[in-house]
C-alpha positions in Angstrom: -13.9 -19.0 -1.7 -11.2 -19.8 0.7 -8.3 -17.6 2.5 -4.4 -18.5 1.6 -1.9 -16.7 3.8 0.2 -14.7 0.3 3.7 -14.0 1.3 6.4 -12.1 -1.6 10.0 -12.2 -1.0 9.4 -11.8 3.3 8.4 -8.4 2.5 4.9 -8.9 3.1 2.5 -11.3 4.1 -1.3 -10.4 3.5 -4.7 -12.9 3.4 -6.4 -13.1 -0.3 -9.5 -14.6 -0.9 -8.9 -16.8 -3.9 -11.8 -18.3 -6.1 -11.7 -22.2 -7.4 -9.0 -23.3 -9.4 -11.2 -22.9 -12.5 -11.8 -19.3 -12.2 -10.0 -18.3 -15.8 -9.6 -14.3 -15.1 -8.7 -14.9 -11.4 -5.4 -17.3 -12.6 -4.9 -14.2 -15.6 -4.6 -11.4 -12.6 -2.5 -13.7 -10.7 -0.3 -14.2 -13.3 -0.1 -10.2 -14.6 0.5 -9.6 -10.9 3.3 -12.0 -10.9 4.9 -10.8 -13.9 4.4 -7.3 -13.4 5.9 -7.3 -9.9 8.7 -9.4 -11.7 9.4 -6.3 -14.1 9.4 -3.7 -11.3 12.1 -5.9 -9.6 14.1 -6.4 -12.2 13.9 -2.7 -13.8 14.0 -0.2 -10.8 17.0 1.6 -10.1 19.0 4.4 -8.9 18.2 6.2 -12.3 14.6 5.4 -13.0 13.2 5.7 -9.5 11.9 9.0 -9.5 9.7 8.1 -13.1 8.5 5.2 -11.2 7.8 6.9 -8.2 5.6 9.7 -10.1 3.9 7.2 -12.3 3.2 4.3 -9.2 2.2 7.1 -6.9 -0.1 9.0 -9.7 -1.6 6.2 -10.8 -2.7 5.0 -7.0 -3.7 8.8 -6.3 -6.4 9.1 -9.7 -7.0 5.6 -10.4 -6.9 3.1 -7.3 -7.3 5.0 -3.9 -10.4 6.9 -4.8 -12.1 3.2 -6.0 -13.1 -0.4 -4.3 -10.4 -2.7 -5.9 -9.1 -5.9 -5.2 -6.9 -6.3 -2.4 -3.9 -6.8 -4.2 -3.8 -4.2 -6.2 -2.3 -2.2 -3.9 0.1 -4.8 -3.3 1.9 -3.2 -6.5 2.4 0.0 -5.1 3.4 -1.4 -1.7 5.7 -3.9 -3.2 7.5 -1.1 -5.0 8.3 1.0 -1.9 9.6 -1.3 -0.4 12.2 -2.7 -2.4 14.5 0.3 -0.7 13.6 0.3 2.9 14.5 4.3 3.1 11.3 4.8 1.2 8.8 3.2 3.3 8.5 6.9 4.8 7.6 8.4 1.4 4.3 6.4 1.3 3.5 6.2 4.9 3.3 10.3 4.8 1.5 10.4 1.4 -0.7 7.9 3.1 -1.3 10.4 6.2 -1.6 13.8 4.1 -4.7 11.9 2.1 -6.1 11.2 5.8 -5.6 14.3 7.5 -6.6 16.4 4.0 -9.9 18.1 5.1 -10.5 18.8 1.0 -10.8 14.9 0.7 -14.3 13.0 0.8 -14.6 11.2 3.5 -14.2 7.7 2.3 -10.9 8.7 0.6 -9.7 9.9 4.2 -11.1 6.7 5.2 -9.2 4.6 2.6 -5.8 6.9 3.2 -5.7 5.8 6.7 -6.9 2.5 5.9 -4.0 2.2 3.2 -1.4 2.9 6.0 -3.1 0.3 8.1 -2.1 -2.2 6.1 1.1 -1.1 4.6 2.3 -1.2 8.6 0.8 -4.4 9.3 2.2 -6.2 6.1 5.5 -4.3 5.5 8.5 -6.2 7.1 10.6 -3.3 6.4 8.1 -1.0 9.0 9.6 -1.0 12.5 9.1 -0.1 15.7 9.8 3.6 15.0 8.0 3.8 12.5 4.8 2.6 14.0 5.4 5.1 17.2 5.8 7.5 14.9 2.7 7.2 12.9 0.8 6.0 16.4 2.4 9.5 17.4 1.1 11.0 15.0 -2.5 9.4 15.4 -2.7 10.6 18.8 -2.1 14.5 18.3 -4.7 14.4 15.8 -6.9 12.7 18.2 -6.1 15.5 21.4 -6.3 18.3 18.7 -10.1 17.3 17.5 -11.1 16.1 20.9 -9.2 18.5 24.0 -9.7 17.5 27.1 
């Protein structure tokens, strides 16, 4: 195992442990990845967004947030929102609902907050707003559980 610095059309930059050359289903994710984020790219648009949106977002919600995945799996879902930079805020708030959701398990909470975490960190399209905000936001949660 070794780390390699991954970056997708200055988007994102995130570290991936990556097995030896000869691992056979490692290169066959790699190149799914590849081609599937190659499709999104190519076949998003005005008109299709919304199905893509409710499909992506579904998906994540049953199938990838409430499980221990690889790390770029994700990726798919963060790539996609940010191919419009006016969307970032759609999955940053579905990221902080799943966190401040008291019906969740914990480790979902865990992995909603988590999930923002990294889409911050690793979006290009995030700015400084956009962290205060969610820092903001962080913080009222923190003097509403804790008042001084």
């Amino acid at each position: 195992w070794y780390q390699r610095r991954v970056r997708v059309n200055n988007l994102f930059s995130f570290d991936e442990s990556v097995k030896k050359p000869e691992d056979e289903i490692g290169n066959k994710l790699d190149s799914l990845l590849t081609q599937f984020l190659q499709y999104i790219k190519s076949n998003v648009s005005e008109k299709n967004f919304d199905m893509w949106y409710k499909v992506l977002l579904l998906a994540f919600d049953a199938h990838i947030l409430k499980a221990h995945f690889p790390p770029n799996v994700p990726f798919v879902l963060f790539y996609f929102f940010n191919l419009h930079s006016s969307l970032k805020s759609m999955i940053m708030d579905y990221f902080w609902s799943v966190f401040i959701d008291k019906n969740q398990p914990a480790i979902v909470r865990q992995s909603g907050i988590m999930y923002l975490s990294s889409f911050v960190n690793r979006s290009k399209s995030v700015g400084k707003a956009d962290f205060e905000k969610n820092y903001f936001n962080y913080c009222r949660l923190v003097s509403q559980l804790h008042p001084q």
